[in-house]
mmCIF file of the N, C-alpha and C atoms, coordinates in Angstrom:
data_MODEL
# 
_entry.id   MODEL 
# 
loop_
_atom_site.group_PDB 
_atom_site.id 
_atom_site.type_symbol 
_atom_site.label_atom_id 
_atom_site.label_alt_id 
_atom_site.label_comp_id 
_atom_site.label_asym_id 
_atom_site.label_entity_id 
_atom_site.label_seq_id 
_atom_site.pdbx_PDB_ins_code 
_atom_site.Cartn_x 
_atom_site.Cartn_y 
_atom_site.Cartn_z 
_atom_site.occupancy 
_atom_site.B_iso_or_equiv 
_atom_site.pdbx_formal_charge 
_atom_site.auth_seq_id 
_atom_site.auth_comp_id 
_atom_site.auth_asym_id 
_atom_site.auth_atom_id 
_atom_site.pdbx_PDB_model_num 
ATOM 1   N N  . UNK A 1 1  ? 31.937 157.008 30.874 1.00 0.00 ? 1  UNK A N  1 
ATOM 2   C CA . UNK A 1 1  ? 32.189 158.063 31.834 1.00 0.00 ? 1  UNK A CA 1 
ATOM 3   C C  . UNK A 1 1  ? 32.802 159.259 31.098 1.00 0.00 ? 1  UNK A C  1 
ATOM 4   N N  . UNK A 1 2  ? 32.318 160.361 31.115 1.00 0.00 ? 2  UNK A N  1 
ATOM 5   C CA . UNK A 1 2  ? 32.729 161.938 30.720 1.00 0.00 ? 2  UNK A CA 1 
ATOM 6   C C  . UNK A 1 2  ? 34.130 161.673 32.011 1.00 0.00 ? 2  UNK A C  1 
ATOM 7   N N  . UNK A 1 3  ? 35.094 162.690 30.989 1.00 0.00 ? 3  UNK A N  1 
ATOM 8   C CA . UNK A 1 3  ? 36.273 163.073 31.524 1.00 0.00 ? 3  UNK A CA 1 
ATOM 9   C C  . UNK A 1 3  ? 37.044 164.398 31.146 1.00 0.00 ? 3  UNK A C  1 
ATOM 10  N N  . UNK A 1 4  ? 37.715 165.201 31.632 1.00 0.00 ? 4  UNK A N  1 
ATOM 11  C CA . UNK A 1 4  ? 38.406 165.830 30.848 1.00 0.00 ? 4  UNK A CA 1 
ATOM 12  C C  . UNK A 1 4  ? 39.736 166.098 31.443 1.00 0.00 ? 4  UNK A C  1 
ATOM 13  N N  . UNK A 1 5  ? 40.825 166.415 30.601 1.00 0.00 ? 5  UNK A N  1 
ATOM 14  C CA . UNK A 1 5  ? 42.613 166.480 31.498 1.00 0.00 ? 5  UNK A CA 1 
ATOM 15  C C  . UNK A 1 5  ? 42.569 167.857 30.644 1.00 0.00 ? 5  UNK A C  1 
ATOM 16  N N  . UNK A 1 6  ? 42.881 168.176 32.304 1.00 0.00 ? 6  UNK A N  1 
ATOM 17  C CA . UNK A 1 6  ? 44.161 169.559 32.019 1.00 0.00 ? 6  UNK A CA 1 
ATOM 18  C C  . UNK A 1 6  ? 45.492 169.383 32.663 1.00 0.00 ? 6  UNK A C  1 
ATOM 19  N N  . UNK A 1 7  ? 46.256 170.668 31.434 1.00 0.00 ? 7  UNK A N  1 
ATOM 20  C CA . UNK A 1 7  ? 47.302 170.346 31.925 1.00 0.00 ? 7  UNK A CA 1 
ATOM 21  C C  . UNK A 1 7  ? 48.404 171.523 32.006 1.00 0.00 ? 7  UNK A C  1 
ATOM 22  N N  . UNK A 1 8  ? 48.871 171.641 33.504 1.00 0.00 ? 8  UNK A N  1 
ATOM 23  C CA . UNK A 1 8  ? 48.987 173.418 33.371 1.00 0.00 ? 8  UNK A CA 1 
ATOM 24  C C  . UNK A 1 8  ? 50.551 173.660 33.586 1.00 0.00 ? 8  UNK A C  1 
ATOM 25  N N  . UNK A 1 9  ? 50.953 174.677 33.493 1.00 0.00 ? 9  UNK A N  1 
ATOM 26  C CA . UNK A 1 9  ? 52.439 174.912 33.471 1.00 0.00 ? 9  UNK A CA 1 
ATOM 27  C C  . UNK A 1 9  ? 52.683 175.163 35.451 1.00 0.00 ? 9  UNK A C  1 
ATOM 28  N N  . UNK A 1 10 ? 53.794 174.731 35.943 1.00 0.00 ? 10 UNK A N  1 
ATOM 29  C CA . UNK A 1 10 ? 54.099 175.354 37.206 1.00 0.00 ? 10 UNK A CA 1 
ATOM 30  C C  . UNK A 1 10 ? 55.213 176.343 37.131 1.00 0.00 ? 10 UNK A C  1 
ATOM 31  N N  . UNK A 1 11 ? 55.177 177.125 37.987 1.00 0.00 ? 11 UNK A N  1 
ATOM 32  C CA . UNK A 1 11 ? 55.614 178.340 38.425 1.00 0.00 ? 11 UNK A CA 1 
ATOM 33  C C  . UNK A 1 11 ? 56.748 178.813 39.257 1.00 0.00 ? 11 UNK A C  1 
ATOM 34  N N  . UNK A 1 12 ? 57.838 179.470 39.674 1.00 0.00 ? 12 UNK A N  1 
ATOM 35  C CA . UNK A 1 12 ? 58.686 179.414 40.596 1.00 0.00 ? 12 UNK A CA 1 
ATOM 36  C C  . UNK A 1 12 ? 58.470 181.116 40.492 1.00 0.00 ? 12 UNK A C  1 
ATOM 37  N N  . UNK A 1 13 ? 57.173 181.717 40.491 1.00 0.00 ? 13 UNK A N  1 
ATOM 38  C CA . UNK A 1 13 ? 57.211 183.349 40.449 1.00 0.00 ? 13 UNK A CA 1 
ATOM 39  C C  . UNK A 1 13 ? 56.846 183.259 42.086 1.00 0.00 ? 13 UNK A C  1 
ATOM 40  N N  . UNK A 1 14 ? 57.206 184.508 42.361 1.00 0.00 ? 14 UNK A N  1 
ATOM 41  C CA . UNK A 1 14 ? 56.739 185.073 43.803 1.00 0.00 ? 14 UNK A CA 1 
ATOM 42  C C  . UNK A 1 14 ? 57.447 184.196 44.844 1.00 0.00 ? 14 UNK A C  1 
ATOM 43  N N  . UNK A 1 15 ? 58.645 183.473 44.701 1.00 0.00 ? 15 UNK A N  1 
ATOM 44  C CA . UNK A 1 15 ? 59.458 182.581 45.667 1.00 0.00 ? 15 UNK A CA 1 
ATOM 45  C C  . UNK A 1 15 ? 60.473 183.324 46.343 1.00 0.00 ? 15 UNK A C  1 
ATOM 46  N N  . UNK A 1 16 ? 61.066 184.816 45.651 1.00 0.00 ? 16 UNK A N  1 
ATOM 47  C CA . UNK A 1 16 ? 62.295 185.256 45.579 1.00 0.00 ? 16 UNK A CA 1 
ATOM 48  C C  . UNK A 1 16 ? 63.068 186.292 44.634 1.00 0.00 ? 16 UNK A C  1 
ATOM 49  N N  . UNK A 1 17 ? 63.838 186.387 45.238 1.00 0.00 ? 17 UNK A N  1 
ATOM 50  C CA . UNK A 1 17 ? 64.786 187.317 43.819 1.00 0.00 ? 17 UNK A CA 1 
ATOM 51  C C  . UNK A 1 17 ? 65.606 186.558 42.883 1.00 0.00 ? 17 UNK A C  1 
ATOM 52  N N  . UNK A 1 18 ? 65.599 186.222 41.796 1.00 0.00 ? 18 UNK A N  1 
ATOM 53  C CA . UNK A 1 18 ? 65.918 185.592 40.445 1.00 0.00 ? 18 UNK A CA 1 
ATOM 54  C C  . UNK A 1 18 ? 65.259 184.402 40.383 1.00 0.00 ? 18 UNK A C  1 
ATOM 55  N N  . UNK A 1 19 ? 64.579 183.985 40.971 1.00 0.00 ? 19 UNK A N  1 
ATOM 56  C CA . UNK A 1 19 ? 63.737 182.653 40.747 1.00 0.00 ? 19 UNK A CA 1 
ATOM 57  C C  . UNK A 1 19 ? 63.137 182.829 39.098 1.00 0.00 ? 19 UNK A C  1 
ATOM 58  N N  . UNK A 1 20 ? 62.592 184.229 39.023 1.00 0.00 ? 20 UNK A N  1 
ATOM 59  C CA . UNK A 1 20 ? 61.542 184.409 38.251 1.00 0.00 ? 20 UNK A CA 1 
ATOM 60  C C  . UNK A 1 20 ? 62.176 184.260 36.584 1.00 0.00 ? 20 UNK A C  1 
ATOM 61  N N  . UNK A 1 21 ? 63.244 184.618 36.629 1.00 0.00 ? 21 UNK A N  1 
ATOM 62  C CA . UNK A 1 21 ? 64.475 184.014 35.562 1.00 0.00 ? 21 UNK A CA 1 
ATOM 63  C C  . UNK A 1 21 ? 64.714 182.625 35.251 1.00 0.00 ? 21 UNK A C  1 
ATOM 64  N N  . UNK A 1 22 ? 65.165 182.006 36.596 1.00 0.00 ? 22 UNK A N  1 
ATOM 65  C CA . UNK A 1 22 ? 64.858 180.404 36.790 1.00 0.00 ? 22 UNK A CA 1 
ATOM 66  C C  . UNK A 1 22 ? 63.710 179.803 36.018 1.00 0.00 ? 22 UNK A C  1 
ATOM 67  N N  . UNK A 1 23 ? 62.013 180.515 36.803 1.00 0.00 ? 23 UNK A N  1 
ATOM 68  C CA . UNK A 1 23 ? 61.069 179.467 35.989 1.00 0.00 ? 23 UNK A CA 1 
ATOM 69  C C  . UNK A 1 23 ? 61.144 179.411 35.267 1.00 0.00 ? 23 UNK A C  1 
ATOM 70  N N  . UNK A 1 24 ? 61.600 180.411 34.038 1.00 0.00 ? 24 UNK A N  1 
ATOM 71  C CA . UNK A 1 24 ? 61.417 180.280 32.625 1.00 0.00 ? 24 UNK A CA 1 
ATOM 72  C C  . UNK A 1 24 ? 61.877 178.905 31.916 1.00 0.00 ? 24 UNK A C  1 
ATOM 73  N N  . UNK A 1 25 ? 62.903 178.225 32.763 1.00 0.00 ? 25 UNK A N  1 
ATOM 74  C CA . UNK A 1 25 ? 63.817 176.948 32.082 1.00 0.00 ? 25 UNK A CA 1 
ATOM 75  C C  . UNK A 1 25 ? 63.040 175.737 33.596 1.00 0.00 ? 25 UNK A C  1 
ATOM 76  N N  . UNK A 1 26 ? 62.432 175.667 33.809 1.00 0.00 ? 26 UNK A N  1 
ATOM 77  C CA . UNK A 1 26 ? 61.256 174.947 34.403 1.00 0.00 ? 26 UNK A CA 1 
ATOM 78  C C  . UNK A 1 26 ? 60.578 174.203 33.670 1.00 0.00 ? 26 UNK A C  1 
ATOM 79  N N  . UNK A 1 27 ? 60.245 173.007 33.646 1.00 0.00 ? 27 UNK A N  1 
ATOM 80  C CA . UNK A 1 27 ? 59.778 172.177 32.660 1.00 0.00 ? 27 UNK A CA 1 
ATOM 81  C C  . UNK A 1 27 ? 58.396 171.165 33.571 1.00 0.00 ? 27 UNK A C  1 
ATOM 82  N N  . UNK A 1 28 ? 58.346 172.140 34.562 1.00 0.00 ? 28 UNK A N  1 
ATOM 83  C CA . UNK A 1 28 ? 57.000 171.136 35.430 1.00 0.00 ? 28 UNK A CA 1 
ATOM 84  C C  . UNK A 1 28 ? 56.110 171.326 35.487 1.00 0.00 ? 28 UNK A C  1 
ATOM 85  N N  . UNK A 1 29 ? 54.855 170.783 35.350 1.00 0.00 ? 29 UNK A N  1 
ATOM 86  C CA . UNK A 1 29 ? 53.715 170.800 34.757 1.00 0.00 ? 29 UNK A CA 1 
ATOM 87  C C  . UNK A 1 29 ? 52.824 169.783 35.781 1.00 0.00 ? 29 UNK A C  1 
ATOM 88  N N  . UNK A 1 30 ? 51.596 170.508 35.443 1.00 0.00 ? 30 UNK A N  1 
ATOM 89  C CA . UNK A 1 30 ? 50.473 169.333 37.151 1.00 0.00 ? 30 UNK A CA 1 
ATOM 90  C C  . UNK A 1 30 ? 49.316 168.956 36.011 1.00 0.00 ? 30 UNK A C  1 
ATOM 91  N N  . UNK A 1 31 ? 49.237 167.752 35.472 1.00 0.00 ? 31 UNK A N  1 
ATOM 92  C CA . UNK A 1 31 ? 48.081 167.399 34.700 1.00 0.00 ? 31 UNK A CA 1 
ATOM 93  C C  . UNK A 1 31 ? 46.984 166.870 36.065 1.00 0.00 ? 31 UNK A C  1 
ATOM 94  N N  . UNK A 1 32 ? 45.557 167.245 35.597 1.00 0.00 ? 32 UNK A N  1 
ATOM 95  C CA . UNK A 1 32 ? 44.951 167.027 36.481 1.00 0.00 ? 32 UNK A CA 1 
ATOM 96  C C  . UNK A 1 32 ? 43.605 166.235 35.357 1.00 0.00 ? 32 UNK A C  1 
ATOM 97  N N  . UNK A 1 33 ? 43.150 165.063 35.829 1.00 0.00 ? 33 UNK A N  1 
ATOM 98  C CA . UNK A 1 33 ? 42.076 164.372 35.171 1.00 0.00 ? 33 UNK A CA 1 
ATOM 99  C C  . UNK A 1 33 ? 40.996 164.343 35.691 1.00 0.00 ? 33 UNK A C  1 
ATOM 100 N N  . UNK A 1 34 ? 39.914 164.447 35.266 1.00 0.00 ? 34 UNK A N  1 
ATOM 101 C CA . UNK A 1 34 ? 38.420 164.949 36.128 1.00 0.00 ? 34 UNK A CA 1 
ATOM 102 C C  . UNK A 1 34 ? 37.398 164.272 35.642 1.00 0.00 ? 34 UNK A C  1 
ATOM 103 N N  . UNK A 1 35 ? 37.621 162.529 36.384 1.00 0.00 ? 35 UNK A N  1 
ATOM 104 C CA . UNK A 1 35 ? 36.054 162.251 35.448 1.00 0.00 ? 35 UNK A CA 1 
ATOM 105 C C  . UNK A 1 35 ? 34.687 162.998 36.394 1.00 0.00 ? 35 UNK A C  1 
ATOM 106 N N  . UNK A 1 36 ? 33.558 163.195 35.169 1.00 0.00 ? 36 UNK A N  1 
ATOM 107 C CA . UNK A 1 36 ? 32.342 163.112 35.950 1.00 0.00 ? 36 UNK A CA 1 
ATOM 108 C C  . UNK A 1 36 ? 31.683 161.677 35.934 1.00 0.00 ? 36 UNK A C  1 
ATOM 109 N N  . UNK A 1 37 ? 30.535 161.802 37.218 1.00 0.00 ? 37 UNK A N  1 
ATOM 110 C CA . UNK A 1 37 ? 29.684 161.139 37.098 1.00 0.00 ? 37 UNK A CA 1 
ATOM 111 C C  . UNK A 1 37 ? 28.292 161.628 37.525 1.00 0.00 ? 37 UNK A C  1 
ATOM 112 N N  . UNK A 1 38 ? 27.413 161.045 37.116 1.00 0.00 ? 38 UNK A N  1 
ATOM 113 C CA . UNK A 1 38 ? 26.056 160.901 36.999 1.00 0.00 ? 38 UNK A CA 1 
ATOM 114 C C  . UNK A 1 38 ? 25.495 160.704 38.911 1.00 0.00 ? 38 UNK A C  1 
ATOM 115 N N  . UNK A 1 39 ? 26.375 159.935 39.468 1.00 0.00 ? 39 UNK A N  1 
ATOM 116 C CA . UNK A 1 39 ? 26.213 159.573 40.986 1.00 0.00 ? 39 UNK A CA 1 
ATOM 117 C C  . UNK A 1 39 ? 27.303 160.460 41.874 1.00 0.00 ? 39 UNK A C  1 
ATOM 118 N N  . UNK A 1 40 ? 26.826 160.834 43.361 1.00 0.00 ? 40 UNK A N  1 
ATOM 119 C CA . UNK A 1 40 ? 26.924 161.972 43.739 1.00 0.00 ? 40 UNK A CA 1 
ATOM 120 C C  . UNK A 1 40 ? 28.299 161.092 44.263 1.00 0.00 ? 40 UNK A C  1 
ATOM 121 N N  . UNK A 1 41 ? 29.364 161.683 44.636 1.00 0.00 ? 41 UNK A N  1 
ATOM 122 C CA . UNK A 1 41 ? 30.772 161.799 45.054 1.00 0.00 ? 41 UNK A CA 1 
ATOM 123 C C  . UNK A 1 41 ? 31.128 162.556 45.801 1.00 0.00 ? 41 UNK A C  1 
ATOM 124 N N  . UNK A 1 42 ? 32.161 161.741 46.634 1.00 0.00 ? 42 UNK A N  1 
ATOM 125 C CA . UNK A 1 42 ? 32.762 162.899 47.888 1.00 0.00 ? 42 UNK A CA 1 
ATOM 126 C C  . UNK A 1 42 ? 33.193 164.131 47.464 1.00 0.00 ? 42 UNK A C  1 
ATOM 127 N N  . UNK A 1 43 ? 33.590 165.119 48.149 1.00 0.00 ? 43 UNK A N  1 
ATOM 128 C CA . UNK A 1 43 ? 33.932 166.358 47.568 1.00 0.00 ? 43 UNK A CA 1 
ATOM 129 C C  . UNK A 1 43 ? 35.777 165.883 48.060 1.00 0.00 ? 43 UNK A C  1 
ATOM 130 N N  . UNK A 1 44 ? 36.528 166.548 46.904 1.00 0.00 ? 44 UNK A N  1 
ATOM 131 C CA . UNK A 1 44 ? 37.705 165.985 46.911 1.00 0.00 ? 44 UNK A CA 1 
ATOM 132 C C  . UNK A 1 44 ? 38.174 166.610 48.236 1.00 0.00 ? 44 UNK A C  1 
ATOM 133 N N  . UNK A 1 45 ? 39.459 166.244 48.820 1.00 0.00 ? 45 UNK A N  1 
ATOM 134 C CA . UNK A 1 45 ? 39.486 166.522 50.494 1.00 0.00 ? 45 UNK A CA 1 
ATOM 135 C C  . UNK A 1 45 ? 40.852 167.473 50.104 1.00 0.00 ? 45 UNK A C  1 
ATOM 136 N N  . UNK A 1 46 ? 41.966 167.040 49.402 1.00 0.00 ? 46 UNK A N  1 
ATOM 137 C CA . UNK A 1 46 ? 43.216 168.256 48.935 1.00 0.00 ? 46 UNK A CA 1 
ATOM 138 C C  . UNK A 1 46 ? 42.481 169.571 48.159 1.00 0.00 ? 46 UNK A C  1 
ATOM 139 N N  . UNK A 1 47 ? 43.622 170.053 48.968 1.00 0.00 ? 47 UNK A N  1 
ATOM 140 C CA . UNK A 1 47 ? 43.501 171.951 47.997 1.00 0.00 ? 47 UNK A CA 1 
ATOM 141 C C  . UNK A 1 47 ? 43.688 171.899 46.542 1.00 0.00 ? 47 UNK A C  1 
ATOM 142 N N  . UNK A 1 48 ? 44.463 171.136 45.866 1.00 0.00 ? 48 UNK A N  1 
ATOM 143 C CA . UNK A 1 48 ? 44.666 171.301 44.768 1.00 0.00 ? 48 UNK A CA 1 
ATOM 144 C C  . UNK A 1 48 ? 43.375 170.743 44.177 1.00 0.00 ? 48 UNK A C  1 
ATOM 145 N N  . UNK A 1 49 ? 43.203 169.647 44.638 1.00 0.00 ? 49 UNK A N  1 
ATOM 146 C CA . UNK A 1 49 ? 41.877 168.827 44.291 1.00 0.00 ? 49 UNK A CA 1 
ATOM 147 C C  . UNK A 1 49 ? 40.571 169.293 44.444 1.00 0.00 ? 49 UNK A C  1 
ATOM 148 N N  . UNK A 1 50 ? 40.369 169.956 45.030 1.00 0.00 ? 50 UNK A N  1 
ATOM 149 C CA . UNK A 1 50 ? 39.268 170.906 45.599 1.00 0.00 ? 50 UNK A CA 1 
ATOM 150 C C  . UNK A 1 50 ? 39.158 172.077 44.539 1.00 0.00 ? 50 UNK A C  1 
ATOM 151 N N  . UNK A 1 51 ? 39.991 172.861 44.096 1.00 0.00 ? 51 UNK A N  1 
ATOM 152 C CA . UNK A 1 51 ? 40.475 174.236 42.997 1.00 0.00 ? 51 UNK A CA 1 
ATOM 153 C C  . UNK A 1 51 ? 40.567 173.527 41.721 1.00 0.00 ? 51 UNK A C  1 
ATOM 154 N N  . UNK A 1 52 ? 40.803 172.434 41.508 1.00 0.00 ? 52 UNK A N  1 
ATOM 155 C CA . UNK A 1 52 ? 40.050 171.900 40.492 1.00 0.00 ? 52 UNK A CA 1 
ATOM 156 C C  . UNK A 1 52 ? 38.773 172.057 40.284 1.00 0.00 ? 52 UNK A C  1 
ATOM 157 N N  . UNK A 1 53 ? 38.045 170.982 41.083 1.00 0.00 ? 53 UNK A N  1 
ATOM 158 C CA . UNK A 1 53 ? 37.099 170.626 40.927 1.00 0.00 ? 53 UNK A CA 1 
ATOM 159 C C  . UNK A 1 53 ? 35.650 172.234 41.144 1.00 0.00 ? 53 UNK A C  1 
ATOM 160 N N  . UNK A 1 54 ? 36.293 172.923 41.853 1.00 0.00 ? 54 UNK A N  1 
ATOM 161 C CA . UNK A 1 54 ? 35.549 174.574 41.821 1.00 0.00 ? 54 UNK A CA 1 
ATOM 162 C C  . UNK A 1 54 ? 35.662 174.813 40.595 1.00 0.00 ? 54 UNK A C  1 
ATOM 163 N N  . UNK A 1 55 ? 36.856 174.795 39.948 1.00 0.00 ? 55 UNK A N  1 
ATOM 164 C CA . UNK A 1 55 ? 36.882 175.343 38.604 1.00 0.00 ? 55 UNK A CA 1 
ATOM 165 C C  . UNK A 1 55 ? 36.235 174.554 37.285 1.00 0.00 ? 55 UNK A C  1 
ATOM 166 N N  . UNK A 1 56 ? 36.082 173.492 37.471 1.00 0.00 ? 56 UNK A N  1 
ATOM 167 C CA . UNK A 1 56 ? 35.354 172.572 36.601 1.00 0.00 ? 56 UNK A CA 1 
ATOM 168 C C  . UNK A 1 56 ? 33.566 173.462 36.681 1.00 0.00 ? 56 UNK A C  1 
ATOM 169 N N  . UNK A 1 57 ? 33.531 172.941 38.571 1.00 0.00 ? 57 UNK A N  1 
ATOM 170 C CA . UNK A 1 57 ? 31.545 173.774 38.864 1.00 0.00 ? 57 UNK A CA 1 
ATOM 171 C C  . UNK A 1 57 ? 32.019 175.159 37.734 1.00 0.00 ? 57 UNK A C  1 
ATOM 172 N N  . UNK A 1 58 ? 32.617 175.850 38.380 1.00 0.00 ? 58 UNK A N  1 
ATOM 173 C CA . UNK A 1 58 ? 32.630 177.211 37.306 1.00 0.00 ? 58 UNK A CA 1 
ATOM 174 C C  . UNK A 1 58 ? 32.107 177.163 35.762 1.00 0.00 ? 58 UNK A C  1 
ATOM 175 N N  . UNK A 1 59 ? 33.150 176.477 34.844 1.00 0.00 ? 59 UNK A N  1 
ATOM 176 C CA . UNK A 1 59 ? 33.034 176.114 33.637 1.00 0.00 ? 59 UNK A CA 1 
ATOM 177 C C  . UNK A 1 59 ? 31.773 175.769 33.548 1.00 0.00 ? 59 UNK A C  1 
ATOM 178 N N  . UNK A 1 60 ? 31.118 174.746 34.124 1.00 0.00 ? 60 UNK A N  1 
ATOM 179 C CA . UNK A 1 60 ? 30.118 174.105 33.817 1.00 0.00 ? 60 UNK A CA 1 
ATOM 180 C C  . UNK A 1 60 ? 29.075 175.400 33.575 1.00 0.00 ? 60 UNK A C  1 
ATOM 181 N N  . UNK A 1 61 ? 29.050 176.099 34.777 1.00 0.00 ? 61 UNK A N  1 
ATOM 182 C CA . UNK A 1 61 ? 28.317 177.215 34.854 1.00 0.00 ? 61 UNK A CA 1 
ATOM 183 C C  . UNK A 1 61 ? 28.021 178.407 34.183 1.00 0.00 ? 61 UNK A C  1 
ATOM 184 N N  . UNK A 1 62 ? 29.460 178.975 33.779 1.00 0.00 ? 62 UNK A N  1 
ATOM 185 C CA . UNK A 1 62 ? 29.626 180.030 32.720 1.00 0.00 ? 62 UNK A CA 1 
ATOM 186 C C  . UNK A 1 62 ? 29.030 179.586 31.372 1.00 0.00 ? 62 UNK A C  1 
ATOM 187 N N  . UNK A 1 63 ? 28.835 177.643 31.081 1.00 0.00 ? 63 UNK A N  1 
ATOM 188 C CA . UNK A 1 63 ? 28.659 177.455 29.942 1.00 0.00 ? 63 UNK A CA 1 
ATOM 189 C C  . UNK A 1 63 ? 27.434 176.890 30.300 1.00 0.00 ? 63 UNK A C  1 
ATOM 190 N N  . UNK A 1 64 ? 26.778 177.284 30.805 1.00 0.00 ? 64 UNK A N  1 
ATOM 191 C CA . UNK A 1 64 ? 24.925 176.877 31.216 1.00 0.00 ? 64 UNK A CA 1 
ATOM 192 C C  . UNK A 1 64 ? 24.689 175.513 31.150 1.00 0.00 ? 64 UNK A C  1 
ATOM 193 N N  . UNK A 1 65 ? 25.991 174.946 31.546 1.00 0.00 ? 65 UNK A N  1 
ATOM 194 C CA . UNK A 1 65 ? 25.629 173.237 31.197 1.00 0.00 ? 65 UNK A CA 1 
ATOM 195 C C  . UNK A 1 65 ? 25.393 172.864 32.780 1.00 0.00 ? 65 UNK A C  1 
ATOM 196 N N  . UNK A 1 66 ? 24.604 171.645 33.020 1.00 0.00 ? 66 UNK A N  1 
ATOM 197 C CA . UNK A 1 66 ? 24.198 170.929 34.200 1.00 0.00 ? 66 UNK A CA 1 
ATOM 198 C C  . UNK A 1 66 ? 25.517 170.443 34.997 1.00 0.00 ? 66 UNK A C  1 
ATOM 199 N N  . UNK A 1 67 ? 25.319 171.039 35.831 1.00 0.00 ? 67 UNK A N  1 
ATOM 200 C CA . UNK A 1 67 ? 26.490 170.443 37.005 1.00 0.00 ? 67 UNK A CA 1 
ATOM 201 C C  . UNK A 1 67 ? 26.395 169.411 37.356 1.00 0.00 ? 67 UNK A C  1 
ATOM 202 N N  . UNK A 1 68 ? 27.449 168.019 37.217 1.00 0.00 ? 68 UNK A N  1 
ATOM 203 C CA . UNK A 1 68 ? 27.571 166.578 37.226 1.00 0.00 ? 68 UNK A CA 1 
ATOM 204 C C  . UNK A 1 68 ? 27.087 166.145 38.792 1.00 0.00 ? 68 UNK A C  1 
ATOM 205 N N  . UNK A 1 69 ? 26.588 165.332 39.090 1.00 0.00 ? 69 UNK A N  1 
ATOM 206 C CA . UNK A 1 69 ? 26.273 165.143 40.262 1.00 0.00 ? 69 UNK A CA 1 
ATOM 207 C C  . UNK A 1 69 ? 27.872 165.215 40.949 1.00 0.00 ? 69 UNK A C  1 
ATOM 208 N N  . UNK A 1 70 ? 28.507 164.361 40.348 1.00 0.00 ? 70 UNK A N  1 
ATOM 209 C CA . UNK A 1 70 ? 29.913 163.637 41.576 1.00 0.00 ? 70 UNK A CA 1 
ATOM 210 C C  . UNK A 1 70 ? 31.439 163.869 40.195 1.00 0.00 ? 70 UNK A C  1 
ATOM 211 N N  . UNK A 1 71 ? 31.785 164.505 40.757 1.00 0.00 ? 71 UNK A N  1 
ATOM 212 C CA . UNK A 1 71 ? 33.536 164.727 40.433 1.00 0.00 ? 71 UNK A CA 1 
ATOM 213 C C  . UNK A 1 71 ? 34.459 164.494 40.744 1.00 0.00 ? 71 UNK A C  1 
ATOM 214 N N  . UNK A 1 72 ? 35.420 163.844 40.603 1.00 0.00 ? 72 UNK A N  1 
ATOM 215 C CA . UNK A 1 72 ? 36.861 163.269 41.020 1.00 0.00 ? 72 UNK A CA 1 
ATOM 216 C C  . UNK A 1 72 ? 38.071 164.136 40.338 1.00 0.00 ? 72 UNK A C  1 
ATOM 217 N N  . UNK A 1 73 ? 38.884 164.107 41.173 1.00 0.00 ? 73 UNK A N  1 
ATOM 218 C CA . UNK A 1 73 ? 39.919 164.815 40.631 1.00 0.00 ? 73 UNK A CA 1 
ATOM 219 C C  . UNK A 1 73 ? 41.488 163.754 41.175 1.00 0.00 ? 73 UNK A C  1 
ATOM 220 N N  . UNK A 1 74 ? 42.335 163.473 39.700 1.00 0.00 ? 74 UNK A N  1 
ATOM 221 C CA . UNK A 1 74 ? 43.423 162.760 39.919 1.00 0.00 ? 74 UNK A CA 1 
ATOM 222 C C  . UNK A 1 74 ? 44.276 163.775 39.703 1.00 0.00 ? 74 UNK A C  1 
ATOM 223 N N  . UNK A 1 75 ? 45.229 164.083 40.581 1.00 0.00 ? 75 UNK A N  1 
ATOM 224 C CA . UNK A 1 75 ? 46.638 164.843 39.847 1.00 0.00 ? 75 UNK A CA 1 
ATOM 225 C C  . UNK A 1 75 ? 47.773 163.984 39.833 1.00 0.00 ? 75 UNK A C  1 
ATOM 226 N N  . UNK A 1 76 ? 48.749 164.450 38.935 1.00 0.00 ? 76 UNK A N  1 
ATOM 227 C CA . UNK A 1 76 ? 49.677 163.639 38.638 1.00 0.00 ? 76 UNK A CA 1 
ATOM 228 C C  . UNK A 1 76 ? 50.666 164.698 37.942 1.00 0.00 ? 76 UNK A C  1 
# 
């Protein structure tokens, strides 16, 4: 099974006044794992899971490669 993990920094911008000072010493992070498969798959049902998995179709696309039938998305 093809897979790939990302893994992205989180944010405390746009919450407030001095937050944005705060995130800087923020240490939280959303790894997200994406196997493909070959067989077609539900479309993930969370927002986060969903903006993944758009952004994976994207990639695939910008890089003229075949869009996987079925995608999963784990966050953690």
């Amino acid at each position: 099974m093809r897979s790939a993990t990302v893994e992205v920094p989180a944010t405390s911008a746009n919450l407030g006044p001095g937050l944005d000072s705060l995130g800087v010493a923020l240490d939280w992070r959303a790894r997200f794992t994406l196997p493909l498969s070959d067989e077609p798959t539900p479309a993930p049902s969370g927002p986060l899971e969903r903006m993944a998995a758009a952004g994976a179709g994207a990639l695939h696309t910008l890089a003229g490669a075949e869009l996987p039938a079925g995608v999963r998305v784990d966050v953690a």
